[in-house]
Legacy VTK file of the C-alpha trace (Angstrom):
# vtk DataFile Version 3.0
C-alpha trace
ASCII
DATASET POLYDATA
POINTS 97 float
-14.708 -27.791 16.449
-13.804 -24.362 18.049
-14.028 -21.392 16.780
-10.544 -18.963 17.578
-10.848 -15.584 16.772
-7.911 -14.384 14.326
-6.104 -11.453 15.818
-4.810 -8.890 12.716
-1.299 -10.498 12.463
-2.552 -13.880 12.701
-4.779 -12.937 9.451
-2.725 -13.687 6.311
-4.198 -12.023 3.102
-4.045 -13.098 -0.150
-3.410 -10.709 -3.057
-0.856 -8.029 -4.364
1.429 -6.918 -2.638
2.743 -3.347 -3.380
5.384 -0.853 -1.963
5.026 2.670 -2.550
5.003 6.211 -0.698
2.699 8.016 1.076
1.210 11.425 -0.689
-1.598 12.396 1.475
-2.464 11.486 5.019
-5.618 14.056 4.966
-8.438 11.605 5.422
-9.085 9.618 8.471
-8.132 6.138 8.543
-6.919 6.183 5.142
-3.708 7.075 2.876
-2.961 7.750 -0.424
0.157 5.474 -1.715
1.873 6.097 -5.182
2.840 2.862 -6.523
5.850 3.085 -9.376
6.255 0.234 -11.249
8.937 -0.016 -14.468
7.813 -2.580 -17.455
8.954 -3.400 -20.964
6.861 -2.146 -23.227
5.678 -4.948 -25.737
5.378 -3.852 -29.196
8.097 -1.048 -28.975
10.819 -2.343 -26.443
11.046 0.316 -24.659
11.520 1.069 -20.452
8.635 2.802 -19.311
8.007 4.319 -15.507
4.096 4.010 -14.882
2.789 5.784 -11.503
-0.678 4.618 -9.933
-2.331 6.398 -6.392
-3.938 3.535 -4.439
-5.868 4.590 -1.234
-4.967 2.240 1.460
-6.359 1.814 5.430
-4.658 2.756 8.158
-6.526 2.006 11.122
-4.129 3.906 13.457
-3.321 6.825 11.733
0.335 6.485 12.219
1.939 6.932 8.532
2.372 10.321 7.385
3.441 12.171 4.140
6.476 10.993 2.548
6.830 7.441 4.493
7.956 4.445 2.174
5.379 1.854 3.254
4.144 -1.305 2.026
0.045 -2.594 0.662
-1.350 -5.530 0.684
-4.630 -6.380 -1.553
-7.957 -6.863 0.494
-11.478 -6.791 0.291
-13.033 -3.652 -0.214
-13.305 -1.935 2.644
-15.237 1.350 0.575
-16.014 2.021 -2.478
-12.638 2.995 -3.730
-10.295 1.534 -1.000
-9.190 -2.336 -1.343
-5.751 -2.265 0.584
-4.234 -1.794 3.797
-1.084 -0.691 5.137
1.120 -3.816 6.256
3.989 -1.534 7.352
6.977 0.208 7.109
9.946 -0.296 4.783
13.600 1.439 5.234
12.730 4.996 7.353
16.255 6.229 5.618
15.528 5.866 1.880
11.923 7.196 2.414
13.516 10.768 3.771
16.175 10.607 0.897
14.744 11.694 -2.118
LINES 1 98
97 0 1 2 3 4 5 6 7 8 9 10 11 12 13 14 15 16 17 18 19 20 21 22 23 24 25 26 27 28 29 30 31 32 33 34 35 36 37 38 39 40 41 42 43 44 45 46 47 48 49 50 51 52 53 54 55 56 57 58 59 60 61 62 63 64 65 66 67 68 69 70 71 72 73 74 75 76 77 78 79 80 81 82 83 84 85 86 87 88 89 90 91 92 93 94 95 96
């Protein structure tokens, strides 16, 4: 047997799989992605919007403020940071508010 070094597409990941926009690109190598997600409540029926700030790596840098991207589940990479970046979703509804 050989071993084959896995290049980063090659790598598939296993775990959620969130989309969500970017709120702050301050830090180096990392982002800040708001996650909305809309559920049923169960006792009282009712729609609710729930928001959640995941910090995500981005080895490159290249997602800024405001981009609609999507995270995929890791493992931890810090103490608080458990995703990465796995791209880019529409670049028109992202600007479109």
């Amino acid at each position: 047997m050989t071993k084959e070094t896995a290049t980063k597409e090659e790598v598939t990941l296993n775990g959620k799989v969130l989309s969500g926009v970017v709120t702050s690109d301050k830090m180096d190598k990392t982002v800040v992605v708001e996650v909305q997600r809309y559920f049923k409540h169960a006792k009282y029926q009712k729609f609710i919007k729930e928001k959640k700030k995941y910090k995500a790596h981005d080895e490159t840098n290249e997602y800024k403020t405001g981009d609609k991207v999507t995270i995929q589940e890791t493992k931890p990479i810090a103490k608080s940071k458990y995703f990465v970046v796995s791209g880019m979703q529409d670049a028109t509804n992202a600007t479109n508010k």
